[in-house]
Backbone as ProteinMPNN parsed JSONL, in Angstrom:
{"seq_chain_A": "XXXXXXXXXXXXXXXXXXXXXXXXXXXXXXXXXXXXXXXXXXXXXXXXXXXXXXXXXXXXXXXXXXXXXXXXXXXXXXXXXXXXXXXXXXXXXXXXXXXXXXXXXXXXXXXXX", "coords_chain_A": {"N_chain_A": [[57.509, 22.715, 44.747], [54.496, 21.353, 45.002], [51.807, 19.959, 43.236], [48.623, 19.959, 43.575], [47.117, 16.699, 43.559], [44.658, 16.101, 40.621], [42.799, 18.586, 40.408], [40.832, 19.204, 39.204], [38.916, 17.376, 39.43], [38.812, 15.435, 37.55], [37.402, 12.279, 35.987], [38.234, 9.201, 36.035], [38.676, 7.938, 33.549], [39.544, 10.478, 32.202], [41.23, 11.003, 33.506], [43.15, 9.465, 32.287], [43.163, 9.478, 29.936], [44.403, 12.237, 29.816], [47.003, 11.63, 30.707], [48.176, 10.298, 28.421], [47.89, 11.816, 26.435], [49.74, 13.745, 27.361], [52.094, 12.581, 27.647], [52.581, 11.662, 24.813], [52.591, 13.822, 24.079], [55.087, 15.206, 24.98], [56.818, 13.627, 24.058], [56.697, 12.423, 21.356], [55.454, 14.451, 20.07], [54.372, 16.458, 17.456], [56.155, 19.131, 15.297], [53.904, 21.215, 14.863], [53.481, 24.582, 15.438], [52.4, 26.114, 17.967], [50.616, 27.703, 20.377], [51.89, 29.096, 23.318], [53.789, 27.268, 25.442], [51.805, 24.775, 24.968], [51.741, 21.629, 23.729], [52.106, 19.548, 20.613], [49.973, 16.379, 20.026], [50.728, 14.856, 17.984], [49.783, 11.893, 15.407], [47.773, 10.147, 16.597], [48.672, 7.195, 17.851], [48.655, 3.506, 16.691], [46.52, 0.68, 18.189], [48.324, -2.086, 18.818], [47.194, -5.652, 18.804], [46.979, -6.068, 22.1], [47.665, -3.441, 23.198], [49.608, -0.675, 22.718], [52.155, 1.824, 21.398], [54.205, 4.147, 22.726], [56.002, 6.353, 22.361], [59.515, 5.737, 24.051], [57.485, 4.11, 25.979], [55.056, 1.511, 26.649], [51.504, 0.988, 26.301], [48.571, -0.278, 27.489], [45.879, -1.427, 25.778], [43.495, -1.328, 27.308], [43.545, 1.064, 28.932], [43.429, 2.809, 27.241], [41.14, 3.661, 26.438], [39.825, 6.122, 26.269], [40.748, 7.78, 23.699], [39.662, 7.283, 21.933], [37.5, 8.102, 22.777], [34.633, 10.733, 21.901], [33.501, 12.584, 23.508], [34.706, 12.293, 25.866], [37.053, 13.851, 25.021], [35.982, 16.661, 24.555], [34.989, 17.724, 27.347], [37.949, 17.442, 28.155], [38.705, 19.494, 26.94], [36.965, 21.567, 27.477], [37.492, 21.903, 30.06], [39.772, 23.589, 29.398], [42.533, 21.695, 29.133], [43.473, 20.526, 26.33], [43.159, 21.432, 23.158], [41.024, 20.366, 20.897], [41.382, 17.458, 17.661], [39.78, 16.127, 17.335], [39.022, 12.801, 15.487], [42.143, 12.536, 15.784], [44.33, 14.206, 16.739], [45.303, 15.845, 19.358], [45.552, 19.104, 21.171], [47.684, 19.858, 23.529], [47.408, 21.864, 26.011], [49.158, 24.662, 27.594], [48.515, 24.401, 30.652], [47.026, 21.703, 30.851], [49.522, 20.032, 30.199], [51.104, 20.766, 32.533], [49.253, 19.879, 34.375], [49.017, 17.794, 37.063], [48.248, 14.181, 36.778], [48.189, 11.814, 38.418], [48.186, 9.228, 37.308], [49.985, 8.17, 35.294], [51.989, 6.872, 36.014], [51.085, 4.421, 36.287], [50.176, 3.378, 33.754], [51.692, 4.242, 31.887], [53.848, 2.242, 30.947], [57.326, 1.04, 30.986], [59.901, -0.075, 29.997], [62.396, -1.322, 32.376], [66.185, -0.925, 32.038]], "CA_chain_A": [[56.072, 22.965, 44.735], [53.641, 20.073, 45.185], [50.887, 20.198, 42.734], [47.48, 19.161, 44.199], [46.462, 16.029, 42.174], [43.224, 15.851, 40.179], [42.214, 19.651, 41.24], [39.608, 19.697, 38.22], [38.186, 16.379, 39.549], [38.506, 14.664, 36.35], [37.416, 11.029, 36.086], [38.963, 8.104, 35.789], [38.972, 7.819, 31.792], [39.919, 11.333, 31.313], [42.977, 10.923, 33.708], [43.845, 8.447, 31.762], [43.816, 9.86, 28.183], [45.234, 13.282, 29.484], [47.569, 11.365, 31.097], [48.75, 9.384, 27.202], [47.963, 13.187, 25.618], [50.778, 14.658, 28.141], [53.428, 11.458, 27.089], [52.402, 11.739, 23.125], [53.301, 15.797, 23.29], [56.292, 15.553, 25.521], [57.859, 12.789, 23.517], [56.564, 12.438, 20.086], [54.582, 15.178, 19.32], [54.591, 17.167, 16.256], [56.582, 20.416, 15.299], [53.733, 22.468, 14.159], [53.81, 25.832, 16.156], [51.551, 25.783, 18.99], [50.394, 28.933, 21.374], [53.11, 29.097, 24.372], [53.66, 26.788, 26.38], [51.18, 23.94, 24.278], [52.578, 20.859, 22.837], [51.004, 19.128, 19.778], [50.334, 15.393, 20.309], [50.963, 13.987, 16.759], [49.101, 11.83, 15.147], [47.671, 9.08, 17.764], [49.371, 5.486, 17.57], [47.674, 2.073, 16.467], [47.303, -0.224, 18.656], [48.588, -3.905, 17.745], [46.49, -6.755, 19.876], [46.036, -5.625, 23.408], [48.732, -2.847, 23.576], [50.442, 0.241, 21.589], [53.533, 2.11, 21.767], [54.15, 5.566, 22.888], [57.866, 6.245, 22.409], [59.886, 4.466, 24.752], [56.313, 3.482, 26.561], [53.998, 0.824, 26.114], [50.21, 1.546, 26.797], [47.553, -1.194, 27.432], [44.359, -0.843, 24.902], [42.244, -0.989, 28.383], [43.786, 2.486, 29.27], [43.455, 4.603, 26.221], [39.713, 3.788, 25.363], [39.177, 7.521, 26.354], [41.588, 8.449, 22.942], [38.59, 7.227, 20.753], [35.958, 8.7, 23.076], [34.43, 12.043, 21.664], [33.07, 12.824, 25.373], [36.249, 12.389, 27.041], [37.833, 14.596, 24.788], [35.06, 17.559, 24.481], [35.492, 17.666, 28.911], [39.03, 17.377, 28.553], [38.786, 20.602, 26.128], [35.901, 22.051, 28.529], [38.059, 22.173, 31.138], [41.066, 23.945, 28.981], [43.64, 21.012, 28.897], [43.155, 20.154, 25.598], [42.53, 21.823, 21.922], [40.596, 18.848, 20.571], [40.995, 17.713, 16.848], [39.156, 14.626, 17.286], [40.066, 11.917, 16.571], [43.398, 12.525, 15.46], [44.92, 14.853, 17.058], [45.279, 16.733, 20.334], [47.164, 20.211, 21.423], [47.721, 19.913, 25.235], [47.602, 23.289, 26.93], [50.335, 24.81, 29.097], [47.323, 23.726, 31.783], [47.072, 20.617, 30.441], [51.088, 19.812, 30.007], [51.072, 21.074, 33.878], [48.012, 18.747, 35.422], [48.902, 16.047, 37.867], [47.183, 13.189, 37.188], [48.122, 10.818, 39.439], [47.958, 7.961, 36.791], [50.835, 8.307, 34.288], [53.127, 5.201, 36.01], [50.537, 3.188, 36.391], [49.272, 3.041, 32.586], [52.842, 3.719, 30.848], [54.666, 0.851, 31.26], [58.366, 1.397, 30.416], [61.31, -1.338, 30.333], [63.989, -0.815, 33.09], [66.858, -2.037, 32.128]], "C_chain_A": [[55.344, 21.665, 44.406], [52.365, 20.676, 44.369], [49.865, 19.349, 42.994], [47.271, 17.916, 43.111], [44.979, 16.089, 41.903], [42.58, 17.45, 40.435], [40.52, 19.73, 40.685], [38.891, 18.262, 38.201], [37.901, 15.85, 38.82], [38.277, 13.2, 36.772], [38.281, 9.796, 35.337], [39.536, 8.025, 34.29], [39.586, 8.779, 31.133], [40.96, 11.66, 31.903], [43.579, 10.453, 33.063], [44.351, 8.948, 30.313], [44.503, 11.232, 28.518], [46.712, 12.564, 29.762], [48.692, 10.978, 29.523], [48.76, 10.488, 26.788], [49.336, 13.613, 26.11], [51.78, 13.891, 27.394], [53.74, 11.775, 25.691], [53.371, 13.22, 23.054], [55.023, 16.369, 23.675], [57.536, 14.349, 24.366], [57.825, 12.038, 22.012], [55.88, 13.378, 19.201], [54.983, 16.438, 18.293], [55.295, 18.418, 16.217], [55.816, 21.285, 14.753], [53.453, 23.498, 15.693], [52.482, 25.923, 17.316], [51.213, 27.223, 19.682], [51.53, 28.48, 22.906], [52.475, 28.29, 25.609], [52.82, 24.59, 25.841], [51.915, 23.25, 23.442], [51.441, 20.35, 21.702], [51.606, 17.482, 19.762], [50.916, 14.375, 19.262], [49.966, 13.288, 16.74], [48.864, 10.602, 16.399], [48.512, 7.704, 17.317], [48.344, 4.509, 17.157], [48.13, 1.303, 16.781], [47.157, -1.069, 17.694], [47.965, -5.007, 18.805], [46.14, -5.745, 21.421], [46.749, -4.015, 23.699], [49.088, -1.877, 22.342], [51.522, 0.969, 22.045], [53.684, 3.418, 21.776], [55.449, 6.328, 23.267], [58.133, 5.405, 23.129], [58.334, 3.546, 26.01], [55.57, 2.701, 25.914], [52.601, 1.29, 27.369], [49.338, 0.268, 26.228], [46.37, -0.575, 26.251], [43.287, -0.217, 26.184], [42.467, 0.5, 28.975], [43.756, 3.248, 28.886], [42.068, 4.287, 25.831], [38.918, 5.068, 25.728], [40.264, 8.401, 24.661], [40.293, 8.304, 21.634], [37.31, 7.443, 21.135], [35.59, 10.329, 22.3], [34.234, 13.117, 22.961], [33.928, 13.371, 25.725], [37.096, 13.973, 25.961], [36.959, 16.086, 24.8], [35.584, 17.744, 26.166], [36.631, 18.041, 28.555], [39.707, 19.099, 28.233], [38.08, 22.071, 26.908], [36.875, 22.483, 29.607], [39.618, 22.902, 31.045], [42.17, 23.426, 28.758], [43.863, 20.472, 27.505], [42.567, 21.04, 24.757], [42.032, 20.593, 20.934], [40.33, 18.936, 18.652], [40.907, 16.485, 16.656], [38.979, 14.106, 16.16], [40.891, 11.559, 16.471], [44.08, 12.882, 16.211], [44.613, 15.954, 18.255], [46.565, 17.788, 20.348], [46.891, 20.098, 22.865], [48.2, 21.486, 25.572], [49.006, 23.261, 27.558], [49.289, 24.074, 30.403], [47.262, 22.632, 31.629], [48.663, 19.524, 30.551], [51.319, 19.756, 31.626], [50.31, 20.14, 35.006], [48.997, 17.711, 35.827], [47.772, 15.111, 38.11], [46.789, 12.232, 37.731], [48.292, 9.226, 38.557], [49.254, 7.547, 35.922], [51.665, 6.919, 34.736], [52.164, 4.381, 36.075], [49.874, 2.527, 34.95], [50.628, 3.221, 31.823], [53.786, 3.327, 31.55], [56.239, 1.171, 30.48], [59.323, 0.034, 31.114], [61.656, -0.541, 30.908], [64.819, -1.842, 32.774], [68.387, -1.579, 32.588]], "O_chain_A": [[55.741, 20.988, 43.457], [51.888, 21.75, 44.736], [49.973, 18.146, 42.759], [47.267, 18.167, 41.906], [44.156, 16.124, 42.818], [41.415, 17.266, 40.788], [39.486, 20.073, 41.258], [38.325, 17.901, 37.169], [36.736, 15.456, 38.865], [38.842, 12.802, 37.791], [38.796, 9.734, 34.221], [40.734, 8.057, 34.009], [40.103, 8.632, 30.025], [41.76, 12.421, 31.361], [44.752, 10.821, 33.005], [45.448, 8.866, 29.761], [45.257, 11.604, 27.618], [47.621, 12.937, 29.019], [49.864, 11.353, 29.539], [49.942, 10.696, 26.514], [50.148, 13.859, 25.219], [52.362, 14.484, 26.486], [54.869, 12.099, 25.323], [54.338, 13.57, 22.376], [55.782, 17.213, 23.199], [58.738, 14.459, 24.125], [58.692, 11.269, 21.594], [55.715, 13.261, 17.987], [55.895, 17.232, 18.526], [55.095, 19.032, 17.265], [56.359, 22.2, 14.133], [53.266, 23.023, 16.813], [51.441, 25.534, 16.787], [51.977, 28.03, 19.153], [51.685, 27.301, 23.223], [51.482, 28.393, 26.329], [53.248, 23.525, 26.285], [52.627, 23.758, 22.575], [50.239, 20.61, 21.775], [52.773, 17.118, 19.619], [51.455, 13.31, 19.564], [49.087, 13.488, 17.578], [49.838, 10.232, 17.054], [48.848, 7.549, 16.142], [47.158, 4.794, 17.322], [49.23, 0.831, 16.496], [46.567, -1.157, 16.617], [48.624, -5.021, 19.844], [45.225, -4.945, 21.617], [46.164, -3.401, 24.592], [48.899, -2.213, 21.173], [51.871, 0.733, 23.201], [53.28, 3.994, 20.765], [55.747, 6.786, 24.37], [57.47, 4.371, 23.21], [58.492, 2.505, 26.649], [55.296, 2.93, 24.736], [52.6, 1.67, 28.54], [49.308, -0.148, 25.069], [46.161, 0.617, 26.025], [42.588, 0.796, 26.179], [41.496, 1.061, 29.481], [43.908, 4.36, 29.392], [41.781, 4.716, 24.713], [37.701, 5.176, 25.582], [40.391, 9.625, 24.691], [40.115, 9.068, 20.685], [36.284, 7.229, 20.489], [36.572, 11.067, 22.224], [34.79, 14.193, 23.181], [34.109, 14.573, 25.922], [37.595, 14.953, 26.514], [37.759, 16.877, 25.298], [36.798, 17.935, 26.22], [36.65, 19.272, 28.537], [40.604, 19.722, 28.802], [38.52, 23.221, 26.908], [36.853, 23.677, 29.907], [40.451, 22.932, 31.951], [43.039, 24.141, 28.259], [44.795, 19.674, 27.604], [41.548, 21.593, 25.171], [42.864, 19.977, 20.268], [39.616, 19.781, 18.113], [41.672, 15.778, 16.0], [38.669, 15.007, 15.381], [41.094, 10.398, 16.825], [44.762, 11.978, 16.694], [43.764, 16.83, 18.089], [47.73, 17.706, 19.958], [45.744, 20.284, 23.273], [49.284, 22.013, 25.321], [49.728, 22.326, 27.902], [49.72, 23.059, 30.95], [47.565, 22.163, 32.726], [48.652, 18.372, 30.985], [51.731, 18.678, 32.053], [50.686, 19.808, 36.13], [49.633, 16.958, 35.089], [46.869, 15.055, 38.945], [45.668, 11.725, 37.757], [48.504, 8.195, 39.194], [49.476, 6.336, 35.955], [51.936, 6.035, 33.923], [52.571, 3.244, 35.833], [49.231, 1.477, 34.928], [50.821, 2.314, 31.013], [54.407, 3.835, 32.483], [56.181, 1.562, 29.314], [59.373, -0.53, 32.207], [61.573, 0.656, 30.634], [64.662, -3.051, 32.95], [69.261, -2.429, 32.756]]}, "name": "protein", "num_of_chains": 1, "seq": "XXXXXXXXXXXXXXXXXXXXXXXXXXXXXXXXXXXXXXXXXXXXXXXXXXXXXXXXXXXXXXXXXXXXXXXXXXXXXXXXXXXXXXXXXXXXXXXXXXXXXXXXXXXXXXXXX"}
């Protein structure tokens, strides 16, 4: 099954942070108990100079400046992908967890080795 990308015509900034929300919940995010299906993202990272670290991913600063928007995250919540507990902490929906956003390789950067 091919999932349309973008269906909910999100923009640019808020592909981008669901995109780091989805990574955070699938691969560091917290064990408290969630509604089915919903991951919880932990607490956000800090970046260090231009860049921060998102388990085995690195993430530019220029790609997450929707993680310290209020906006972006209110929308992101608006549109059900997202239980927003700004500006710590996100719960990503099953809807949310599910979205194709089209952006995810191009903003986390991962060694191949």
């Amino acid at each position: 099954m091919n999932a349309k990308v973008n269906p909910l015509k999100l923009n640019a900034l808020q592909l981008k942070t669901l995109a780091i929300f989805q990574f955070l919940a699938a691969t560091v995010g917290g064990d408290a108990p969630e509604p089915e299906g919903a991951r919880h993202t932990g607490l956000l990272p800090s970046p260090h100079g231009n860049h921060f670290h998102v388990g085995p991913a690195v993430v530019m600063t220029s790609d997450a400046t929707g993680l310290g928007n209020e906006a972006v995250w209110k929308a992101l919540e608006r549109k059900g992908l997202i239980v927003s507990q700004f500006p710590s902490i996100a719960i990503v929906t099953k809807e949310g967890m599910d979205y194709e956003t089209g952006v995810t390789e191009s903003i986390l950067h991962r060694a191949h080795h």
